[in-house]
N, C-alpha and C positions, 0 to 999 in steps of 0.2 A: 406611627409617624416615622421612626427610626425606621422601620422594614423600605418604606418609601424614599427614603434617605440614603440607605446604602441601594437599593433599586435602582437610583437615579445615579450616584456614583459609580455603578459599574455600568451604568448605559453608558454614561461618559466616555469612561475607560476603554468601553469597546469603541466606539465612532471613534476616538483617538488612535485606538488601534489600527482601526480599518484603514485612514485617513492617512496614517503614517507606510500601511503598507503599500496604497494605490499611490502614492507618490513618489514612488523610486525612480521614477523617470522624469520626474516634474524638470526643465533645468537645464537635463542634460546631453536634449536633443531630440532624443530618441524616440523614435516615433511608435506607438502601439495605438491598439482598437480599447475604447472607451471601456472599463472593465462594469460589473453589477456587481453591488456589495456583496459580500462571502464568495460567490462564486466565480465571483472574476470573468475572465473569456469562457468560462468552460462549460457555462450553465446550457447552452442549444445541445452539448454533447450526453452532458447528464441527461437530461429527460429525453435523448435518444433522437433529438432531432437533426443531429447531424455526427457522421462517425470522424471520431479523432485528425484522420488521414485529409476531410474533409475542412477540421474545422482550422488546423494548420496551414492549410492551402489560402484559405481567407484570407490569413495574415500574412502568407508568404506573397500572395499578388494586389495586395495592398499598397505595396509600398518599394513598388519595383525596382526602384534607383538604388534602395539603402544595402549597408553591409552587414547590418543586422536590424533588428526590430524587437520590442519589449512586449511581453506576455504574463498575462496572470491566471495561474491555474491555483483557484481558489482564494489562497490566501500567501502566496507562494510567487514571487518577481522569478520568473523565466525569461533570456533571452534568444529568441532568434536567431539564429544564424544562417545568412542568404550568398555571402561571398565565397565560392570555393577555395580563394587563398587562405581565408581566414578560419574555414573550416579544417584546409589541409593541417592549419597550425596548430588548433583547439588540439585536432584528431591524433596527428603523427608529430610534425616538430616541437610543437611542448604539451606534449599530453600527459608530461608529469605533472605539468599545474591542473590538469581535467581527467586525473587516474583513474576516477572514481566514479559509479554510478549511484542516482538520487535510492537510495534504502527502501527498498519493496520490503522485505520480512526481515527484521530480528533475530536472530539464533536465539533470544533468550522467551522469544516468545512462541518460537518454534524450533525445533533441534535440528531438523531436519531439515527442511523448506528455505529453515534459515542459511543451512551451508551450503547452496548449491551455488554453482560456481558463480553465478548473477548477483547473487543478493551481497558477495564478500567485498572488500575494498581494502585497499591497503596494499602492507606488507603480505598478509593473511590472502587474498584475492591474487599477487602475483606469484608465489609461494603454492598453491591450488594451476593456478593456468600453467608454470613450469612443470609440475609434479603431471598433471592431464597432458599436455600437449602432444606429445610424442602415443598418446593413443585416438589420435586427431588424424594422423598422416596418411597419406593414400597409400602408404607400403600397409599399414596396423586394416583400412579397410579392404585391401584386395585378399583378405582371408575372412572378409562379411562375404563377399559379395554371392556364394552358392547358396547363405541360408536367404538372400532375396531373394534369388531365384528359387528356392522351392517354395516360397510364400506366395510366389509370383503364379508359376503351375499350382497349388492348390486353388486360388483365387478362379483362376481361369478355369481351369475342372469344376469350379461351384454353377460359374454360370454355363457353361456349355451344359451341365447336368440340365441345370432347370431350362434351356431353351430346347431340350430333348423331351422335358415332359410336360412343356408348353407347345410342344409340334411345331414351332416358329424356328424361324432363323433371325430371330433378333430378337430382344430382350429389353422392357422397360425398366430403366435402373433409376432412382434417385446415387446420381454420382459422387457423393458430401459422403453418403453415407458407407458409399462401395469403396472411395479412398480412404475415409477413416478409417475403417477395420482394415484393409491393407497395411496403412502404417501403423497399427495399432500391432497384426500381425509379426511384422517386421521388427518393430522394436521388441517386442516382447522374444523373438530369435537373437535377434543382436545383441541386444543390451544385457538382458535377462537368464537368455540358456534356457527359453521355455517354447514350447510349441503350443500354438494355441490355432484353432481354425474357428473366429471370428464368424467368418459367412456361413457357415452350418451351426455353431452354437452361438448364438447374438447374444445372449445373454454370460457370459464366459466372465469367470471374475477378473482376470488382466481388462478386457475390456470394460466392464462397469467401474473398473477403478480408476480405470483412464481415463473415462469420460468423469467423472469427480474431481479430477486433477487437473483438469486441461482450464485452460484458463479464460472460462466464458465471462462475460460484459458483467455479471453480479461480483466476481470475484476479481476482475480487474478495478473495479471500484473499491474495494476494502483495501488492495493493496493499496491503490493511488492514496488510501485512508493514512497508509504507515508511510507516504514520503510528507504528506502535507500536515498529517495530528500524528505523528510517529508517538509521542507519549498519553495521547486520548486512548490511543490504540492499544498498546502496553498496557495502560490502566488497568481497562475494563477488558484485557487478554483475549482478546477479539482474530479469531481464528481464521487464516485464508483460505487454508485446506482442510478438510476433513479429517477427525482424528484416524476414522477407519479405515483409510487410503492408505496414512501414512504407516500406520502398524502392518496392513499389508502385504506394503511393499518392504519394509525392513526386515522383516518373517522372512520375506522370499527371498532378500539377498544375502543374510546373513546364514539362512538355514544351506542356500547352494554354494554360498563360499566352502562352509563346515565340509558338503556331502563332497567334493572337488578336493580339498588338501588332507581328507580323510581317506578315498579310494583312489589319489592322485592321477583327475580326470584331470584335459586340457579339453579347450574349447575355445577358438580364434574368438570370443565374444567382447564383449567389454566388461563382465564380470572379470573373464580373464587378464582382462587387460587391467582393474581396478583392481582386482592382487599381485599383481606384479608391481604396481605402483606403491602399492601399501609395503610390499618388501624392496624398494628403491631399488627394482631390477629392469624399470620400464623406462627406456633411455630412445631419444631418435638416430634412426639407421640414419647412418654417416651416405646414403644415396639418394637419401630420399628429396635433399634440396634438389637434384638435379631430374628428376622423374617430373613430367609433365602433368601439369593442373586435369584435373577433372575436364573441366570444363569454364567458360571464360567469368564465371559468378563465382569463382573457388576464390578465396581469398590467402594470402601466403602468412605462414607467420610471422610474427614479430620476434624480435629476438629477445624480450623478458617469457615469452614460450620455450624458447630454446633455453633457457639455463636451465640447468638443473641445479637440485636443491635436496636438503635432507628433511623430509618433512613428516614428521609426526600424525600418522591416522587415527581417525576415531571412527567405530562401526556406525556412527553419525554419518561420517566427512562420507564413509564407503556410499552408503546408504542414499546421501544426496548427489554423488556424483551420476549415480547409474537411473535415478531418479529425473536428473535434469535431460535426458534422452524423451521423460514422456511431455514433460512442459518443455522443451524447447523443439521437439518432433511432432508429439500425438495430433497437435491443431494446424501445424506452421507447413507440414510435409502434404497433409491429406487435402487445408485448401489451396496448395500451391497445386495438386495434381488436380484439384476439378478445376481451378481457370484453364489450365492447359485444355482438358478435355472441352470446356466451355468455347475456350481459343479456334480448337481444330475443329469445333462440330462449326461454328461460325464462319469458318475463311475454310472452304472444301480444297482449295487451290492447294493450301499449306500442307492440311491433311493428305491429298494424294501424291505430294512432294516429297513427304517423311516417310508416307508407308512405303514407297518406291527406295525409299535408302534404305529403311529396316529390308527389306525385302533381299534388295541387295545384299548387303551384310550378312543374310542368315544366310546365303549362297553362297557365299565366299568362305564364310566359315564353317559350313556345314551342320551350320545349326546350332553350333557351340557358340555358348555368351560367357564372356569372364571379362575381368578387368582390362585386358588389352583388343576386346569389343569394341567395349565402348571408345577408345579410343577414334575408332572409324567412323563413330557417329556424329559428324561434325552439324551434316542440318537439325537434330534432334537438339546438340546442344546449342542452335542459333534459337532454337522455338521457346526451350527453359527458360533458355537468357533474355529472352525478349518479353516472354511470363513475369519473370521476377521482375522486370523492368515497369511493366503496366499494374501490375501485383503484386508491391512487395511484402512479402513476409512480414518485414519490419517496418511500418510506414515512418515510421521518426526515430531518430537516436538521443539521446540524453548523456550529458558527462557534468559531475559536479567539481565545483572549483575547490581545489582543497589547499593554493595558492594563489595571492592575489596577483589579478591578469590584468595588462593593458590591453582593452579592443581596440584601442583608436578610434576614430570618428566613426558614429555610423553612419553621417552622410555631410553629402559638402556641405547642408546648411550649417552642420554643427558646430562650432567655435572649442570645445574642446574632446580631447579623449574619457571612455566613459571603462573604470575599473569596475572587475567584475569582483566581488571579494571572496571570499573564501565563504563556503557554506551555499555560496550560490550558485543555479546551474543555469545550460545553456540547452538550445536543444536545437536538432536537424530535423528539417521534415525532408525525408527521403522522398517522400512521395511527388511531396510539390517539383523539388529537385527533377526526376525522373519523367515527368509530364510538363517540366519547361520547355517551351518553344524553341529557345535560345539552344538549348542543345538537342532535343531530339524533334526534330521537324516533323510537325503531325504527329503529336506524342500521343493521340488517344487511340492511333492505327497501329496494330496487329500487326507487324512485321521484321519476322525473323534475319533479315539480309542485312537489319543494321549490322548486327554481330558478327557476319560472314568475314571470311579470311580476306577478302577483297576489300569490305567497310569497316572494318571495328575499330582501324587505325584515326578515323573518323572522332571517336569516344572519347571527349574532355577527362581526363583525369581527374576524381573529386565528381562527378557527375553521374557513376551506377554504384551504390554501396546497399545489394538487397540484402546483404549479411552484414552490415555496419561496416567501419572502417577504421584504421588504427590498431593498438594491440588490446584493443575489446571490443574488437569483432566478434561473431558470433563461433566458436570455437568448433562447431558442427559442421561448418557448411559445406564440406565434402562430400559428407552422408550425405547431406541434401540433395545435392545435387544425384550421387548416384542412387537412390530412393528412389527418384524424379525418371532418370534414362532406363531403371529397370525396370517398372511400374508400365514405362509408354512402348516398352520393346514388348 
């Protein structure tokens, strides 16, 4: 009788629970889609019947007038944000009060996983992005840029092999899989100091470890586990990434730091670059504000990037900076290059528009490609930019309030301002953003001319953010981008 007693007490306890969290909005205006107990909005994306970038869009054209709109991802009051002034606010004029991003992994429940530059927050997190920044810069990558291109020739020598002992002059690829191991290749040059050739040995340990790490739909949900039961998760020490991965990769980077300040090798890599930073010798070239963007999706630093700082390493800190190359590259690089290739096999007009300018270019230059190349590739970089645009990398942004914020009204019905408090977060769908009507006319067509030197002036500010926006943005997006112009040259 007792056992039924307290059963029945904590049923209670929970519908009051439930009850009290789906009411956050009850009141205060703000308009959201009816949520489901436990799972809130999220339940169509769990069982995979609709992906994220999708189930965002719903709510962002829902409710077309408002300046934000309320969200439940599980058990978790998420806001909306549809107004670009109020986004510019969250993002850049007080993004002290939204410093911080919602907690994917723990450092205590992972050492590793835990430090990467994403998962920190704080003092701890601007302290990391100062200490990194300065090996972010387009001076730090135009001494990557020759091991792209040998990754790039070996790549191309794999398939020219086999369309020689296939007697054809053309080759059936799965393209997901031909860009994977390109940026698997790549990174593992860049980041690492290691050669690996992917498309002859498929099986390669940097490769099998990669694809462990990258962050498929099973392990996106465990983390989503550590923002919404962060102490379920703890509990029961519930793992995001593979222990074998991560022993790995810290073998690999600590044994080539050792074998480098032992036979004092250099190597323009990011290893290289993560011991100069561990010895507080990795500072930004005083020229590099003035050197010209990548390309029109590079985003500029912030200036908590540019300070420098005295900061204390641990072969952890080392370990997950060089780490965050494969989760924020290994997935993000390889399927930004199959839409392109999907892009161009689709719209032939674009395709013989860009081979005609690479063509160009290799003529001009004689066949030499380096950093001030790409610079002349201006249609190549309209076709990325117009990629990332239909296909962002990042379909939503998230920042947690770690000060209480006035939103003001989210709509004229409202009668008052609705405070966000501290502990709660907000979030962007990029995607919905970038497929608005309102700014990009005929958002779901393929073309590269919006971005051209003629139209980009065109471009609402707050309206293309496929590397985030603000100073936690996504700290890579350089690489990205020349990843991206080496890969298509």
């Amino acid at each position: 009788m007792m056992t039924l007693i307290w059963l029945g007490i904590l049923l209670l306890a929970l519908i009051q629970y439930i009850w009290k969290t789906y009411s956050r909005y009850d009141g205060t205006g703000v308009n959201y889609l009816k949520p489901l107990p436990i799972v809130g909005n999220v339940g169509m994306m769990f069982l995979g019947k609709r992906h994220q970038a999708q189930d965002l869009d719903l709510l962002y054209t829902s409710f077309p007038d408002d300046r934000f709109v309320g969200r439940y991802e599980m058990m978790q009051s998420i806001i909306l944000l549809r107004e670009l002034e109020l986004i510019k606010k969250v993002t850049i004029k007080d993004s002290e009060h939204f410093i911080d991003h919602t907690s994917l992994i723990d450092s205590s429940v992972d050492s590793i996983f835990g430090r990467i530059l994403f998962s920190l927050n704080g003092q701890e997190w601007k302290d990391m992005r100062s200490t990194l920044s300065p090996a972010f810069t387009s001076s730090k990558m135009r001494g990557m840029v020759p091991f792209m291109i040998d990754v790039n020739k070996q790549m191309v020598g794999v398939i020219k092999n086999k369309m020689q002992a296939a007697g054809t002059d053309y080759l059936d690829i799965e393209c997901k899989d031909l860009t994977t191991r390109y940026a698997n290749d790549v990174i593992a040059s860049c980041a690492f100091g290691v050669k690996v050739d992917s498309h002859t040995e498929e099986n390669n340990e940097f490769y099998t470890n990669g694809l462990a790490t990258a962050l498929a739909p099973f392990r996106r949900l465990l983390a989503l586990g550590y923002s919404t039961f962060p102490s379920v998760m703890k509990k029961f020490n519930v793992k995001v990434f593979p222990t074998e991965s991560k022993t790995f990769f810290k073998n690999l980077v600590l044994r080539t730091m050792k074998e480098r300040e032992k036979h004092n090798i250099f190597r323009p890599d990011m290893i290289q670059l993560l011991m100069e930073a561990k010895k507080g010798k990795l500072t930004h070239d005083e020229k590099a504000s003035t050197e010209t963007d990548i390309g029109f999706a590079a985003v500029e630093e912030s200036d908590i990037g540019k300070r420098k700082v005295n900061a204390v390493w641990t072969d952890d800190d080392l370990v997950a900076q060089a780490v965050v190359f494969f989760l924020a590259g290994f997935e993000t690089i390889s399927t930004t290059m199959s839409f392109i290739l999907h892009e161009l096999a689709m719209n032939p007009d674009v395709q013989e528009k860009l081979y005609a300018e690479i063509m160009e270019n290799e003529a001009r230059t004689s066949g030499k490609f380096d950093y001030n190349a790409v610079q002349n590739l201006t249609y190549l970089d309209c076709v990325i930019t117009e990629t990332l645009r239909l296909w962002p990398p990042l379909v939503a942004l998230d920042r947690l309030c770690v000060k209480d914020y006035n939103l003001g009204r989210a709509n004229r019905k409202c009668k008052k301002d609705f405070i966000i408090r501290k502990g709660e977060s907000v979030a962007i769908s990029v995607y919905s953003i970038h497929h608005d009507p309102k700014y990009f006319p005929e958002p779901y067509k393929f073309d590269p001319d919006r971005f051209s030197e003629e139209n980009k002036h065109n471009i609402k500010p707050m309206t293309y953010m496929p590397f985030g926006v603000g100073p936690r943005n996504c700290i890579g997006n350089f690489y990205m981008d020349i990843f991206d112009i080496n890969f298509m040259r």
